[in-house]
C-alpha positions as CSV (number, residue, x, y, z in Angstrom):
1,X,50.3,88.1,159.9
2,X,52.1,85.1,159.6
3,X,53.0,84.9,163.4
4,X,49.9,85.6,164.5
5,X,49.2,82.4,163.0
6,X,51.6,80.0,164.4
7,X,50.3,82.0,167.7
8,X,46.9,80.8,167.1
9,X,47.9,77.4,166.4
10,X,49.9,77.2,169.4
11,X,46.6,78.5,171.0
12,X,44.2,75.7,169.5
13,X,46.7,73.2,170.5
14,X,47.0,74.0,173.9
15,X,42.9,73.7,174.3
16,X,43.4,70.2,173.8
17,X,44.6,70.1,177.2
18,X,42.2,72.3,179.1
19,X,39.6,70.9,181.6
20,X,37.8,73.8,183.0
21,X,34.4,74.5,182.8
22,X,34.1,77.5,181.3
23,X,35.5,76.9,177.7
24,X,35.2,80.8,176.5
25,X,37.7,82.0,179.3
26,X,40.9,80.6,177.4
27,X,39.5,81.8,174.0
28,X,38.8,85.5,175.9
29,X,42.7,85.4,177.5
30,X,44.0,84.9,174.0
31,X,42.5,87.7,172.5
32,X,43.5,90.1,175.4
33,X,47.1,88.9,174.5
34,X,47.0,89.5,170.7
35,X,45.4,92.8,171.7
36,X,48.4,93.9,173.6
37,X,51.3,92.3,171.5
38,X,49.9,92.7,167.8
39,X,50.8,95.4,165.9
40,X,48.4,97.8,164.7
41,X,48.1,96.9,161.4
42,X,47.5,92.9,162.7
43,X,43.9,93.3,161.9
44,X,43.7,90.1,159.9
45,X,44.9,88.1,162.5
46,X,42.6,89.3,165.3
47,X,39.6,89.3,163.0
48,X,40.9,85.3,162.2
49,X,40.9,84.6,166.2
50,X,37.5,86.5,166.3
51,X,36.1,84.8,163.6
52,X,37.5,81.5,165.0
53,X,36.2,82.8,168.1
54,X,32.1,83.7,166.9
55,X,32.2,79.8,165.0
56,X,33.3,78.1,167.9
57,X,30.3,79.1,170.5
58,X,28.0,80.0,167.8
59,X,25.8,76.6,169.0
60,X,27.0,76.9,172.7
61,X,23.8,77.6,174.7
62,X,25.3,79.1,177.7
63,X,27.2,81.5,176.2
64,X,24.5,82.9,174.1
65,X,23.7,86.1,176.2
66,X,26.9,85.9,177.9
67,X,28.4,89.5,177.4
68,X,31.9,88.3,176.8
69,X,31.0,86.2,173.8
70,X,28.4,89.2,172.8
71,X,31.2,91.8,173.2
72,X,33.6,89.1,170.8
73,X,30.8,89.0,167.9
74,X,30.6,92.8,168.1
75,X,34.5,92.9,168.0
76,X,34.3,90.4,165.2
77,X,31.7,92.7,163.4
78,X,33.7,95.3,163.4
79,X,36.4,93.6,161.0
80,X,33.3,93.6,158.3
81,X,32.6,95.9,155.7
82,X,28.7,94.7,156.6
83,X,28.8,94.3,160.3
84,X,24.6,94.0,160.4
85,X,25.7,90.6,158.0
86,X,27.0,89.4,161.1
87,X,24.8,91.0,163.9
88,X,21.6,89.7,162.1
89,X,23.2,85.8,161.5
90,X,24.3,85.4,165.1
91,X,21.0,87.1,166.5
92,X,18.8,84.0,164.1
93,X,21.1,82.0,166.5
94,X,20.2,83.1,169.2
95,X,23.0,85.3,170.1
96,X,23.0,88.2,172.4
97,X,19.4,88.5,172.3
98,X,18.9,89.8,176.0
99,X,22.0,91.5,175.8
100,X,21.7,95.0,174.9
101,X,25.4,95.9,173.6
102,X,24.2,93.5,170.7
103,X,21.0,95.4,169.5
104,X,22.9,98.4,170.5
105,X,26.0,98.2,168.1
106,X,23.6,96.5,165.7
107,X,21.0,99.8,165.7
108,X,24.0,102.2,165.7
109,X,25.3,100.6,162.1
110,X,21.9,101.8,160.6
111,X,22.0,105.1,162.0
112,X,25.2,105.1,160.2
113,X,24.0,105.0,157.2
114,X,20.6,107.2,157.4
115,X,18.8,103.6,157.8
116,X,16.1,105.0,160.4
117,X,13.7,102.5,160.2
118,X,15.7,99.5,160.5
119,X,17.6,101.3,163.7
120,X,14.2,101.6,164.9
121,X,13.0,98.4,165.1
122,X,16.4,96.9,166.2
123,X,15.3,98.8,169.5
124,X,11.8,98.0,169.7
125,X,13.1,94.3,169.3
126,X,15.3,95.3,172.1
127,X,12.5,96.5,174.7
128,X,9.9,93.3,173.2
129,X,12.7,90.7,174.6
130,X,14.0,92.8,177.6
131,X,17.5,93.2,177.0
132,X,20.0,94.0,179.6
133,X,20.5,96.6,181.1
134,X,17.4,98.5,180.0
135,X,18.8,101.5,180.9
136,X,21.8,101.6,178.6
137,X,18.5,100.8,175.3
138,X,16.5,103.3,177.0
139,X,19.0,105.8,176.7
140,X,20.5,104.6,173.4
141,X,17.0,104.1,172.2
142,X,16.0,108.3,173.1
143,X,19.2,109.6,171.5
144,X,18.3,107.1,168.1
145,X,14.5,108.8,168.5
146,X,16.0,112.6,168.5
147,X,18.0,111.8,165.5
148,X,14.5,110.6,163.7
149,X,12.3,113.6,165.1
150,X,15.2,116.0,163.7
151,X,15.8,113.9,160.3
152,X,12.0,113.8,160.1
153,X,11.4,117.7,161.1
154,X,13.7,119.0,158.6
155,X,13.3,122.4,159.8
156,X,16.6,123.0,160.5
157,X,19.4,124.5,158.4
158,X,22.4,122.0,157.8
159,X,24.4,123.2,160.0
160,X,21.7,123.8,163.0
161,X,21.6,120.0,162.0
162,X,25.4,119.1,162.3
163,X,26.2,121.2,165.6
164,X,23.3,119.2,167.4
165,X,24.5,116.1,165.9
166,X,28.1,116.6,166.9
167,X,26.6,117.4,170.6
168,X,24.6,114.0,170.7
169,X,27.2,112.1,169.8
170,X,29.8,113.4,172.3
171,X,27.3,112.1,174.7
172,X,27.3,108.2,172.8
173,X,29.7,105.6,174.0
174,X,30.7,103.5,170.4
175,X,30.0,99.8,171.5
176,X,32.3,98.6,168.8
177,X,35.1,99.9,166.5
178,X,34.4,100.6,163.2
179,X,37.3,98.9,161.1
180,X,38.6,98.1,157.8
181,X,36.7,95.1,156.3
182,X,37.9,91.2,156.9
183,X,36.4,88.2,155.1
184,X,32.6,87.6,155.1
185,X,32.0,85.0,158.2
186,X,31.9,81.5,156.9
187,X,28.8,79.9,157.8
């Protein structure tokens, strides 16, 4: 922990000196690095850089449906116990919201927990602004839509029910990793 601190202050002092124009690039280096050289168990320094991270270009216009500052915040997420804290705080910033990874990973952590209805209008919030790529809503969308129809139904014995679920899910990609729980985002 303590040396992923003096490398993050090594980091934030080395920004002083850069001059390019695209401010998130360093910031994105940085956490590839920690990635690679932290140890597993370094999750409170990554989710320190990430929260670092999601504050820094939380009011940075162009880098609101950029996907590498949308794939951060869903990284950054995933160090909460309430990811949809963070997913619905940086959306009401305007964050990721033509950028379907964001309502994707935000939708997915109500299915989670057997919340249909929200997960369902994450999506149709998704199609209403047109986020990018459609397909990859559409499809996430469908599968989230099955899930309801068989919740719904009920018709099925519990373990018709698990053996379909286990075969839907094998066909989902997770858009972010579900991990132990870091300090609510200071806002």
């Amino acid at each position: 922990h303590f040396a992923s601190i003096y490398l993050f202050r090594c980091f934030e002092n080395s920004l002083t000196s850069y001059s390019g124009d695209d401010p998130l690039d360093p910031w994105g280096k940085f956490v590839e690095y920690l990635e690679q050289k932290l140890p597993a168990d370094g999750s409170s320094g990554m989710s320190l850089v990430l929260d670092r991270l999601v504050q820094r270009f939380l009011n940075v216009e162009q880098y609101a449906n950029d996907i590498r500052y949308v794939n951060y915040c869903i990284k950054c997420a995933s160090y909460y116990s309430d990811p949809v804290a963070l997913y619905s705080h940086v959306f009401s910033k305007g964050i990721g919201t033509r950028t379907a990874a964001l309502y994707v990973a935000w939708a997915q952590q109500f299915e989670k927990r057997g919340l249909n209805e929200p997960a369902d209008a994450v999506y149709q919030k998704a199609l209403e602004n047109e986020a990018q790529p459609a397909d990859t809503v559409h499809h996430e969308y469908s599968i989230c839509l099955i899930f309801i129809l068989i919740y719904e139904a009920g018709g099925r014995n519990p373990l018709q029910n698990s053996n379909l679920t286990n075969q839907m899910s094998s066909h989902r990609e997770p858009v972010a990793q579900s991990k132990v729980c870091a300090p609510q985002f200071p806002c």
